[in-house]
C-alpha positions in Angstrom: 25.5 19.2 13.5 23.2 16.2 14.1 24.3 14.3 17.2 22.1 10.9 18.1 22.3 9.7 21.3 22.6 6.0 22.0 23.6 3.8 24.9 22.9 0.3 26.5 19.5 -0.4 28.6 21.6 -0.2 31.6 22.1 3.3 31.7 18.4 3.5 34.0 17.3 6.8 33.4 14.1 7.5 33.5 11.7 7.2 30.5 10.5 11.0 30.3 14.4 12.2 30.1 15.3 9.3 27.2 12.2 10.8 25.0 12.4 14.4 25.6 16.2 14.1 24.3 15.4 11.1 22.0 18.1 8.9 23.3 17.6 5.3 21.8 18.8 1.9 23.8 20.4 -0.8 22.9 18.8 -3.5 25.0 20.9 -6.3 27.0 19.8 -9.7 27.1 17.9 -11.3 29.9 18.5 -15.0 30.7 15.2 -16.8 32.6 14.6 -20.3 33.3 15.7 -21.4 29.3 13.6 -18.0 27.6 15.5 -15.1 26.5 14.1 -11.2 27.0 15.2 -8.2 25.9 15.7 -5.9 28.8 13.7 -2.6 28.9 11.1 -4.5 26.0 9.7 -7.4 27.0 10.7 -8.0 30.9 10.3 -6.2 34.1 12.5 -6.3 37.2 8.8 -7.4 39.0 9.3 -10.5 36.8 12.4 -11.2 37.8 11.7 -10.9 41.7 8.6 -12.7 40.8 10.0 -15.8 39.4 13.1 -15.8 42.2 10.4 -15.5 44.6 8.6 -19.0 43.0 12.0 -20.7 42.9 13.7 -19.9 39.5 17.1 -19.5 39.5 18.9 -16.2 39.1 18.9 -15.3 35.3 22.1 -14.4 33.7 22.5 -11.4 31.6 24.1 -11.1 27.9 25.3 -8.6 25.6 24.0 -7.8 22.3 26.3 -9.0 19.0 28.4 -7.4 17.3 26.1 -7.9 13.9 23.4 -6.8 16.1 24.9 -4.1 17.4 25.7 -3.2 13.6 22.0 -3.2 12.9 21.3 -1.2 15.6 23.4 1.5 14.8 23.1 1.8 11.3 18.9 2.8 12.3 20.6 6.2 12.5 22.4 7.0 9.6 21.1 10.2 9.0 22.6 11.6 11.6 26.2 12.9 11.1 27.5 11.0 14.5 26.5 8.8 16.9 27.8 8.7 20.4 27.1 5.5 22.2 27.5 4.9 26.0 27.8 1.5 27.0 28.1 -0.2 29.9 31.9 -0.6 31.5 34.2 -2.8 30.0 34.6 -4.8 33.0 31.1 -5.7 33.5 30.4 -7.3 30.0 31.4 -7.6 26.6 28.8 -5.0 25.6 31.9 -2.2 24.6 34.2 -4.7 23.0 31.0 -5.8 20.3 29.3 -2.2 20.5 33.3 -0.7 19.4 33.8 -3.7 17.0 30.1 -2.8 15.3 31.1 0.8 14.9 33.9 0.1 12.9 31.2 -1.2 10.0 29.5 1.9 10.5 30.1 6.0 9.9 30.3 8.3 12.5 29.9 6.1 15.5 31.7 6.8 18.5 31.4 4.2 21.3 32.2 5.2 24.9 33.5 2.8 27.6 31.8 4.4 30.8 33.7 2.2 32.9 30.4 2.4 35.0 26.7 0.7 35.5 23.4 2.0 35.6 22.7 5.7 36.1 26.8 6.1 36.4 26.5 5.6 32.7 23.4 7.9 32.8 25.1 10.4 34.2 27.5 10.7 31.0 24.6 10.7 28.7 23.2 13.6 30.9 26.4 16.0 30.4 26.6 15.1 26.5 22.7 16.3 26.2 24.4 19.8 27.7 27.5 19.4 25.6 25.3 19.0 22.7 23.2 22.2 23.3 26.0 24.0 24.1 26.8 23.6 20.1 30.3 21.9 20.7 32.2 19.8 18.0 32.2 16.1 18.5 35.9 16.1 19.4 35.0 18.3 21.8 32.2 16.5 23.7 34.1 13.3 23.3 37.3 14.5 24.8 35.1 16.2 27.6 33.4 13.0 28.4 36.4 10.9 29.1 37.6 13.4 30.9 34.2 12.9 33.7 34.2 9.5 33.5 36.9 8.8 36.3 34.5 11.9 38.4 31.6 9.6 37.8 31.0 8.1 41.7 28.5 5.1 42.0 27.5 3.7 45.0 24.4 1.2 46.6 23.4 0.2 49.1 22.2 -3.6 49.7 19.4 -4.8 51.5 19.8 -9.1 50.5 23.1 -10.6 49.6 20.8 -13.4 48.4 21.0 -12.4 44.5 24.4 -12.5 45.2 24.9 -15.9 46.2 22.5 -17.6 44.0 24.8 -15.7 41.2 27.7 -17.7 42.5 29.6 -14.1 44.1 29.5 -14.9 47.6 29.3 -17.9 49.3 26.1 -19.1 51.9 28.1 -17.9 54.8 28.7 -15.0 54.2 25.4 -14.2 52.9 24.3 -16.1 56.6 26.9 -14.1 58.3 25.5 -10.4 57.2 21.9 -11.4 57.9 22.6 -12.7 61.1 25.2 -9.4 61.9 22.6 -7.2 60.2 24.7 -5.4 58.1 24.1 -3.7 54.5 27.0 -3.4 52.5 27.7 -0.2 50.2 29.0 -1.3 46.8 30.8 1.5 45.3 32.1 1.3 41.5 36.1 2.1 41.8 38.5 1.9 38.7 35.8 0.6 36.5 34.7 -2.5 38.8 32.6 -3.3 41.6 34.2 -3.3 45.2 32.9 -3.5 48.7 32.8 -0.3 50.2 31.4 1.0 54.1 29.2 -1.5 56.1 26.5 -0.4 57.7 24.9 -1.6 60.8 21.7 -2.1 61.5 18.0 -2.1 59.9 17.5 -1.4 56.4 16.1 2.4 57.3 18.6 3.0 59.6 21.3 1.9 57.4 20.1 4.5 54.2 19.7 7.2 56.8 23.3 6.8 57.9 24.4 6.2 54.1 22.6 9.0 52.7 23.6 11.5 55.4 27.4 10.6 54.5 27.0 11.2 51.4 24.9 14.8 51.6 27.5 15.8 54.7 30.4 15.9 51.5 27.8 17.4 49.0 30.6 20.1 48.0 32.4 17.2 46.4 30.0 17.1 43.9 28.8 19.0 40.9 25.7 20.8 41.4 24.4 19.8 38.2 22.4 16.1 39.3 22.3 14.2 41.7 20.3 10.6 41.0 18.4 8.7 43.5 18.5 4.9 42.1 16.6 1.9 43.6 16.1 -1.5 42.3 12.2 -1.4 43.8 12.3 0.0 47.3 8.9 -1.6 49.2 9.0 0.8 51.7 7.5 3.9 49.7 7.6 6.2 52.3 11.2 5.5 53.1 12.1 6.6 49.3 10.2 9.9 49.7 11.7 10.6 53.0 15.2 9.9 51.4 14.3 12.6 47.8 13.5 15.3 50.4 16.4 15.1 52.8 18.5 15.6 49.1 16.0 18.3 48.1 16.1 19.9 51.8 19.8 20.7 51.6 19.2 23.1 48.5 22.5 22.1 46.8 21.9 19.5 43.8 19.9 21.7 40.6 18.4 18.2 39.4 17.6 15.2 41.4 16.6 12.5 39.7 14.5 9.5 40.9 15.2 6.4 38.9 14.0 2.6 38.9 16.9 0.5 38.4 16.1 -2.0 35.2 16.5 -5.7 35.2 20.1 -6.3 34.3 21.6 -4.8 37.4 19.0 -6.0 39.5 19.2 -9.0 38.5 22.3 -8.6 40.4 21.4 -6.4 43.7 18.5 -7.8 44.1 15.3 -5.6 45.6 15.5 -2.7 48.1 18.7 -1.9 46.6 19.3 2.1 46.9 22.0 4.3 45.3 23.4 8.1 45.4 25.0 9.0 42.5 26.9 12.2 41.4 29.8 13.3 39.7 32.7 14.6 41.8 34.1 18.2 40.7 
């Protein structure tokens, strides 16, 4: 059986791994100073830091229609199914218009990741298995929603200043973590965004800490992947130190390093860093 592969720009994976398994993107909308882009296409998250740097406001994203969404799947038809991931319910409408679409179409089966970047990446990655392991499509489907609660997301913030020109925190408590210097861990629980483990300290110091956490439990996870994500780290050498403590502990089969794209940092901001896995 023919199985397509579809999913929202915000899944971040890498461009190599979305043309070797020919996994198309439905792109979100970027909001800048009055021009709309299409993420992925025709902006770059060094545009966005760019312009925030020169004084523009923070842009706001947006979900494709659900007459665009149409359009966009119906590009596949001869397939016998499509299986599109998009981006959690509780971060934009993007599932509500994507399911909406697919009832105008054959064959389309939209997923609800209940997760953000490479999270949702993650779910695409095991359906490229599923697929090759010959399954039926009630069979990868059911499958998948069972992994999505195992999916576990988490970053690690370097500015809260993204933040609070997006109207999520307030001044002082942006001027009370920069002044404390702490970098809080935003972990995805339940399908939304929460706070998670503070840490103190410089930004190195901080994703050392972090990252040993998280490779101290590496038995929680499935072996499978493990993805590195960052939303531009300027410190080069830090990011390479960071891939080969995960490669030096001989556990993960794939580790993936993956630039975050500009709708979710449009909301972290830069030197934004992230482990993510799926628990067993």
């Amino acid at each position: 059986m023919r199985i397509k592969l579809t999913a929202d720009s915000t899944i971040d994976l890498p461009k190599e791994i979305l043309e070797t398994h020919q996994i198309s993107l439905s792109p979100l909308r970027i909001n800048l100073e009055d021009t709309i882009y299409l993420d992925t296409i025709n902006i770059s998250v060094d545009d966005i830091y760019k312009a925030v740097a020169q004084g523009s406001s923070i842009p706001t994203t947006s979900a494709m229609n659900i007459w665009e969404y149409t359009e966009f799947f119906e590009q596949f038809k001869e397939y016998e199914h499509i299986i599109h991931f998009s981006l959690g319910s509780h971060f934009s409408s993007s599932h509500q218009n994507a399911y909406l679409a697919a009832q105008e179409v054959n064959n389309v089966s939209v997923i609800d990741t209940q997760n953000l970047s490479a999270g949702s990446g993650l779910l695409v990655l095991k359906a490229v298995k599923l697929i090759q392991s010959d399954l039926k499509v009630e069979d990868i489907l059911s499958h998948l929603e069972q992994l999505i609660p195992k999916v576990n997301v988490s970053f690690v913030l370097d500015t809260l200043e993204y933040m609070r020109k997006g109207g999520r925190i307030s001044s002082f408590a942006e001027y009370g973590v920069q002044t404390l210097k702490i970098h809080p861990s935003i972990s995805v629980i339940d399908g939304e965004m929460k706070v998670g483990r503070l840490f103190h300290g410089s930004l190195p110091r901080s994703l050392k800490k972090y990252v040993t956490s998280i490779l101290s439990n590496k038995e929680k996870y499935e072996p499978d992947y493990l993805i590195l994500a960052h939303s531009g780290l300027e410190d080069v050498e830090l990011l390479e130190s960071i891939y080969q403590s995960i490669i030096e502990v001989n556990y993960f089969k794939s580790v993936i390093v993956s630039r975050v794209g500009s709708t979710i940092s449009t909301h972290s901001g830069p030197n934004t860093v992230g482990l993510l896995g799926i628990l067993k």
